[in-house]
N, C-alpha and C positions, 0 to 999 in steps of 0.2 A: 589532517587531510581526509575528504569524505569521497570518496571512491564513488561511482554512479557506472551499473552494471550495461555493459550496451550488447544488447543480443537483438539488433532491429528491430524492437518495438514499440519506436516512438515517445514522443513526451521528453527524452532527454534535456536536450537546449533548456527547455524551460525551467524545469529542473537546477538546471547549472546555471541560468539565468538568476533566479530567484535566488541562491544559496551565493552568487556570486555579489547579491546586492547587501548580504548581511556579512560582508569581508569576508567566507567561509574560502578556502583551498581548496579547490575542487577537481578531477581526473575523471574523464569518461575514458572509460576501459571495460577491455573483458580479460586484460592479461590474471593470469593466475596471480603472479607473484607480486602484482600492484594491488593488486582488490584484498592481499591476505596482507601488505603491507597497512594498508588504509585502516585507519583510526576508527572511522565508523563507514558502513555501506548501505545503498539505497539501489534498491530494484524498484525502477518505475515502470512502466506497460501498460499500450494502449493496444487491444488488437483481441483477437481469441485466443481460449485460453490454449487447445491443444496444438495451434500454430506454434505459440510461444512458448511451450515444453518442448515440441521439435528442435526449436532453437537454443534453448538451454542445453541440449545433449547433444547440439551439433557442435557450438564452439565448446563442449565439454566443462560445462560451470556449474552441474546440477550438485558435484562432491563440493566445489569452493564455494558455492553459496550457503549450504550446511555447515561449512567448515565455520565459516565469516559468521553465522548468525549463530554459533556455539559461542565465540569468543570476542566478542565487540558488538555495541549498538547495531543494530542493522532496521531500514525501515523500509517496507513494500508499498508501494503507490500504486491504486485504482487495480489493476491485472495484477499487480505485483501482490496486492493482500491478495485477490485471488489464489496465483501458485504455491502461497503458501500454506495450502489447505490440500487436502485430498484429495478431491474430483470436483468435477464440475458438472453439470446438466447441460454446458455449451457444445461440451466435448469427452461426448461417451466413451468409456472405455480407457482413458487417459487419463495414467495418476497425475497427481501433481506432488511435489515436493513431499506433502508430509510434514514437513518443520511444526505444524500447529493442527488439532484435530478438527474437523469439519466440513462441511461442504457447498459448495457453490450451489445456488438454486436459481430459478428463470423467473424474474421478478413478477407475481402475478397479474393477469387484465383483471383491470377496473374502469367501470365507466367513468369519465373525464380525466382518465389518468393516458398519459402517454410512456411510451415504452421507445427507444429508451428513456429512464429518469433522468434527465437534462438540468440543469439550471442550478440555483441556489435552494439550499434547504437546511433548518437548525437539527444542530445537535444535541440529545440529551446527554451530555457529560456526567462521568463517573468521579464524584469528588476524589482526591486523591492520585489522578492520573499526573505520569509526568509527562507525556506529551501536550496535555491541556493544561499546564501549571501558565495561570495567569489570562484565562483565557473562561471569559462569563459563558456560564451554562444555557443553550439557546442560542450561542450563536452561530451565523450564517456561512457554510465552506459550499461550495461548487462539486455540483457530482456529473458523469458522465457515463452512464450503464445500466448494462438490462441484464447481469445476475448479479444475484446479492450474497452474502456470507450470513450464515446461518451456523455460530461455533458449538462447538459438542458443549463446550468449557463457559458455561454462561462469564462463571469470574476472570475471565481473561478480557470481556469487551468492556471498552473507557469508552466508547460512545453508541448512540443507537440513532438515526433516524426513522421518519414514517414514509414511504411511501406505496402504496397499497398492501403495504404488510409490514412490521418491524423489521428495518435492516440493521444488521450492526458494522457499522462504518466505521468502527474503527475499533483496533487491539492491541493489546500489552502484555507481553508473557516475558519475563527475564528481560534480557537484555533485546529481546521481537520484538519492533511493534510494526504496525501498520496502520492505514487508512483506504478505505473502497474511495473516497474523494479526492479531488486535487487541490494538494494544499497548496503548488505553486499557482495557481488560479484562483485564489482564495482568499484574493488583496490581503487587507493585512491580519486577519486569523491563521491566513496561512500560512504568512510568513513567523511569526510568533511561533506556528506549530514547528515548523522549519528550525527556527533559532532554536526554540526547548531540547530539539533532535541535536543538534549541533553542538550542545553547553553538556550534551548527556555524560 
């Protein structure tokens, strides 16, 4: 069973959409004792980051999300690797989680670049990643955002793209991982990344 964290911020359905076309079980929930029941868990988020810690501490999920990401695969989608960093540059003043050291940054102006980084874009892959097992270096996932993650922990990111600065779009620490892109929009690399989370 893969639990899918719901504190209003979007992206769910699609989420359960995609995991539900690879036969996976799937539960949107925010109950405590379903998300600490669940196999493995996934915080997805579209929206801002200190909106969506508001929300975390309203329906009271910021102890079970530590909990879940101590003891089972757990993976953060777009906002979701966001909160699981320390602050953000979105939303001064506003921890975030903590689970993993770093911090959110406001993706630099460059001329002919827009903001937010929209569309498709390749990844440099970290051989050895189990999120990317099976999955060629270079290729193309779907991004949607204007901060990027910058980790204290260089050896924790399994991927990097470029957009007018080095992001790292994606991470693996223990049994954490994440992605800044959307894998369920991410035709079939995503779903691959999906399935590797799912067999974890």
């Amino acid at each position: 069973m893969i639990a899918i964290i719901d504190y209003d911020a979007g992206n769910l359905k699609s989420v359960e959409k995609a995991l539900l076309s690879l036969n996976q079980e799937v539960v949107i929930t925010r109950e405590k004792e379903s998300l600490l029941k669940a196999d493995k868990v996934i915080l997805p988020g579209v929206g801002s980051f200190g909106d969506a810690m508001n929300n975390l501490y309203k329906y009271d999920l910021v102890d079970t999300i530590k909990e879940c990401a101590k003891t089972r695969p757990f993976l953060g989608i777009c906002l979701g690797l966001q909160l699981l960093f320390e602050s953000s540059e979105e939303s001064v003043g506003v921890k975030g989680l903590g689970i993993l050291p770093g911090k959110i940054y406001r993706i630099p102006a460059k001329e002919g670049f827009k903001i937010p980084h929209m569309g498709w874009n390749s990844l440099e892959i970290k051989k050895g990643s189990k999120l990317f097992k099976g999955i060629d270096n270079n290729s193309y996932v779907y991004f949607v955002h204007s901060y990027y993650l910058k980790a204290d922990d260089e050896s924790i990111v399994s991927a990097k793209t470029e957009y007018t600065t080095c992001i790292h779009a994606s991470v693996e620490k223990g049994n954490v991982f994440a992605c800044q892109f959307h894998p369920e929009k991410s035709s079939d690399v995503g779903l691959k990344i999906l399935e590797n989370f799912a067999n974890l």
